[in-house]
N, C-alpha and C positions, 0 to 999 in steps of 0.2 A: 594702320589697322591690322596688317599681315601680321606683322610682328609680336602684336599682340597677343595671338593666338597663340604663340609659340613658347616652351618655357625658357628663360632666362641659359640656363646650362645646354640646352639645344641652340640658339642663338649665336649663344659665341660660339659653339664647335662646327658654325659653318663655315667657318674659316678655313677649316682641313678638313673637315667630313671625312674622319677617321671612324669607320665604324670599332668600337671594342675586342678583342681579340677574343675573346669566351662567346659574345654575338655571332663571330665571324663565322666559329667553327658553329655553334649552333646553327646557323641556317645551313651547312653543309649537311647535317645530318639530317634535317628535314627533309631537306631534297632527297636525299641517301632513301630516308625513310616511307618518301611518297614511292622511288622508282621501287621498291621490295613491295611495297603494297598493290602496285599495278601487275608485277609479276603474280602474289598473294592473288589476285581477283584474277586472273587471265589463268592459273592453277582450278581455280572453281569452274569458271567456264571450259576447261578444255577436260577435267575429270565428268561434267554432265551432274555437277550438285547444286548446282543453282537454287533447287526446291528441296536439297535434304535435311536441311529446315524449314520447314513450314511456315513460321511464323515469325513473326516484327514488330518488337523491338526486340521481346524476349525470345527465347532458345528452348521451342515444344515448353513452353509456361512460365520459363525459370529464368533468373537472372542472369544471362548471360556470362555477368563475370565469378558467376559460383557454378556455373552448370560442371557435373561432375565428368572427370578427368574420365572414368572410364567409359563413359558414352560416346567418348570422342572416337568413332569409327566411321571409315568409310567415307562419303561424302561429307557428313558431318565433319571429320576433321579438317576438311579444305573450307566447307563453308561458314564454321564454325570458327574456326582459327582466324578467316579472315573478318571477319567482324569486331573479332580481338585486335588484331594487327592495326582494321580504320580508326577503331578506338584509342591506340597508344597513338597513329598520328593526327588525329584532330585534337585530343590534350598538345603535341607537340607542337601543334598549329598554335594553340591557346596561346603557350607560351611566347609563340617567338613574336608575335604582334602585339602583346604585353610587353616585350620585353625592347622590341624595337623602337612602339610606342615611346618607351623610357629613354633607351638610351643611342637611339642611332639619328645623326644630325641630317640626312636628307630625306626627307617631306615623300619624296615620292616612292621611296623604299618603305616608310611606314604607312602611306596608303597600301603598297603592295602587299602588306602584313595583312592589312584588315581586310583584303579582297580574298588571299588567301583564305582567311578565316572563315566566310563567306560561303567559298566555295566548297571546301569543305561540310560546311553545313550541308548545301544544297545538296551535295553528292550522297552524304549519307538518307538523306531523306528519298534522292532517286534508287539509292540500294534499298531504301526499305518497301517503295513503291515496285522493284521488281519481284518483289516476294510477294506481297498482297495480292497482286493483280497478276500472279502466277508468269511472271517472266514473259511481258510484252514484248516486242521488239522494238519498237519506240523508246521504249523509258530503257531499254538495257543497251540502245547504243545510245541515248542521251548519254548515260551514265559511262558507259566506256568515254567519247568523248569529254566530259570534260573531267575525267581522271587525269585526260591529258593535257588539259586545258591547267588543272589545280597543280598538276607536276610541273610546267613550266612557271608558272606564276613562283614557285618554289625554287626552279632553277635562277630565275631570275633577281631573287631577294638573294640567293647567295653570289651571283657573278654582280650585281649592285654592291653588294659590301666586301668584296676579293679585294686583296692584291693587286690581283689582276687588274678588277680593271678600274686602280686607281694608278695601276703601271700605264694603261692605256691613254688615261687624259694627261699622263706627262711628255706621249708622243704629239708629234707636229700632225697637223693636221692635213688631209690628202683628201684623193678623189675616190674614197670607196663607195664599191659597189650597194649601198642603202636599198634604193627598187629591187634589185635582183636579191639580195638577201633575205627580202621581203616577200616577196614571190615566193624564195623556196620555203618559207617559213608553211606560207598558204599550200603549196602544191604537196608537203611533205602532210601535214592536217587535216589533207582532204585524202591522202593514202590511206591513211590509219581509221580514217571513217569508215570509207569501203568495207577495210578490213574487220573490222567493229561490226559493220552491216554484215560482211560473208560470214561471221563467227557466230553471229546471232539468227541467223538464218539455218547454220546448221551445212551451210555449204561448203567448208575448208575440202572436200574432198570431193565434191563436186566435179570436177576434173581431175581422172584420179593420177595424171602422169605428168612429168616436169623435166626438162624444160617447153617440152610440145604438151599441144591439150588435144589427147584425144588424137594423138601422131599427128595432127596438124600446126601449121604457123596461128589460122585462125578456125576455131571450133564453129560449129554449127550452135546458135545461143539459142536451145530448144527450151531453156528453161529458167526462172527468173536465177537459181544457184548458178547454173552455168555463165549465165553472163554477169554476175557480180562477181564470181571465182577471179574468171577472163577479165575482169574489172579491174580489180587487186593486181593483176597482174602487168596489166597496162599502165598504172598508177605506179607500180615499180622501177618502170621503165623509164617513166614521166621525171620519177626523183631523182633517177639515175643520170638522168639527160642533163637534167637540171643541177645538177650538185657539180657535174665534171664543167658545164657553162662557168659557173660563179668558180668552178675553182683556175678553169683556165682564165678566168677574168684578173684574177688575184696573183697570176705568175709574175704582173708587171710591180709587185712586190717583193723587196729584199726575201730570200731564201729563211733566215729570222723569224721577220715579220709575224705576230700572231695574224692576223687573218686570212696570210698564208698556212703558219702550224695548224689552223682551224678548219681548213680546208682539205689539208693533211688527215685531218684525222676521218673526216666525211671520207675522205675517199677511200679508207681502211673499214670504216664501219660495213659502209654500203655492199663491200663483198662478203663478210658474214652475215648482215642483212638477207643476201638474196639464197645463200647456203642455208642460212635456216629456214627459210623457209622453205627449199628443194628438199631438205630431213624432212620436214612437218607433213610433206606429202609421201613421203618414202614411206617413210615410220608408219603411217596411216594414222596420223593425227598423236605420234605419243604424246600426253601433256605436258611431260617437264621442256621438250623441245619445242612444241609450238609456246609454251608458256615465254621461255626463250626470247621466242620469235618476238611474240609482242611486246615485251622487256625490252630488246635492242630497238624496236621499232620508237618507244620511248622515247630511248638515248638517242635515236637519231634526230627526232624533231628537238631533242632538250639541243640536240648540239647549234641543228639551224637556228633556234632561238638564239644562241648567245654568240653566234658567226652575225643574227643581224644586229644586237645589240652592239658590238661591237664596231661594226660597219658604223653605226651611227653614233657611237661616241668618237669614230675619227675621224667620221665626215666633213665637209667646209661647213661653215655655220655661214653661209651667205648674208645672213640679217645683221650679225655679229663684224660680218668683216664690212659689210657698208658700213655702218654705224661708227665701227673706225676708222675709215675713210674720210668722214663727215667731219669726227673729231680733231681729225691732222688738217683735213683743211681748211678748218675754220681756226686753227691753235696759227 
């Protein structure tokens, strides 16, 4: 009955689940295209235009995609541009889960398409509920969230149809770290909440000195900013902690080894990670560098997402190896 549902040309190409090479690069650029838009939105919030448009769907009455070039000042430009910017990637979203739909032979990469799709929707609709209701704090870290949520789901349809990691299922299978990769996945998604929470709050400076708060180890939390600032900043530490665990978990792999390379690269991100963030407070909040900040903060959860993918296409398949056990002994 499975099979039925499936077309004919999709069917036989699960043999190799070769995704198309014009697909392949295409979902790289959606991803490409989701992380430019989280920077695009993290630019509005950190310039303070969240309301210098008023209005939703249109642009002060007007069609957004004729609103004239020379009004684009100011705020407007950042909040304006990026409405433009969700717009060219929810068409691109269109595309690639049509397109996947069509032509890509594993099942659960074209589910991925249409959850993408999805989510997008959804997002654009909580952008447009943060203008109505004049920039709640609910609906605009809903909306930060799952920007990050919609960017991985993105990174994940392209590390599903990589190279990569059809390189990976032709390694032998090992005892990678699955739980822990998992973990950091969560530990790294509840940092960027915080942070989503201290940004919408209004709190980034909150504590206006780094690496102490307030010349102390631990500040006096006289106030709900202060202690979500100190929050953020504890959550840093948490990823920090966490990223060097799974990576010295992963030394007992060849020097090679991608989930060692992957580990590699956390632990190069994580120290410009914490430098931009120490500018973000220097600076006193300039945009393009706290913008920055949240862009890398991005790529760092994109990367744990594909450190635990990874993990779990080379983990033992326990069900997989009884089941052959079963077959040899009864053969």
């Amino acid at each position: 009955m499975k099979d039925t549902l499936e077309p004919n040309h999709l069917r036989l190409r699960h043999y190799t689940e070769t995704t198309p090479v014009w697909l392949r690069r295409f979902t790289k650029l959606v991803a490409a295209s989701t992380l430019f838009l989280i920077f695009a939105g993290a630019m509005v919030t950190s310039t303070g235009s969240g309301l210098s448009v008023p209005d939703w769907p249109t642009t002060y009455g007007q069609n957004m995609f004729t609103f004239p070039l020379e009004h684009w000042v100011g705020g407007i430009f950042y909040e304006h541009g990026h409405r433009l910017i969700a717009s060219a990637v929810g068409f691109l979203t269109i595309v690639q889960a049509l397109w996947l739909q069509r032509r890509e032979p594993k099942r659960h990469v074209r589910i991925l398409g249409w959850l993408s799709l999805a989510a997008v929707i959804v997002q654009g609709l909580l952008g447009g509920l943060t203008v109505i209701f004049l920039l709640p704090t609910a609906i605009s870290v809903a909306h930060a969230g799952l920007a990050e949520i919609f960017f991985c789901i993105n990174v994940s349809i392209a590390f599903f149809t990589s190279r990569f990691y059809h390189a990976l299922r032709a390694l032998p299978r090992g005892d990678a770290p699955v739980a822990g990769t998992t973990a950091l996945v969560a530990i790294t998604y509840g940092q960027i909440l915080i942070g989503a929470l201290m940004r919408h709050l209004g709190a980034g400076l909150a504590i206006p000195d780094f690496p102490l708060a307030f010349g102390r180890l631990v500040p006096e939390l006289a106030t709900t900013g202060i202690a979500v600032n100190y929050g953020h900043r504890l959550g840093a530490l948490a990823v920090t902690i966490a990223i060097v665990a799974v990576s010295v978990r992963l030394l007992r792999f060849d020097r090679n080894h991608p989930l060692r390379v992957l580990a590699y690269l956390l632990l190069l991100v994580i120290p410009a990670q914490i430098i931009l963030g120490g500018y973000t407070i220097w600076s006193g909040k300039a945009p393009f560098i706290t913008s920055l900040h949240v862009m890398a903060g991005a790529s760092t959860l994109a990367l744990t997402v594909v450190l635990m993918l990874s993990a779990r296409t080379l983990a033992w398949r326990k069900t997989q190896e009884t089941s052959h056990t079963l077959v040899e002994a009864t053969a």
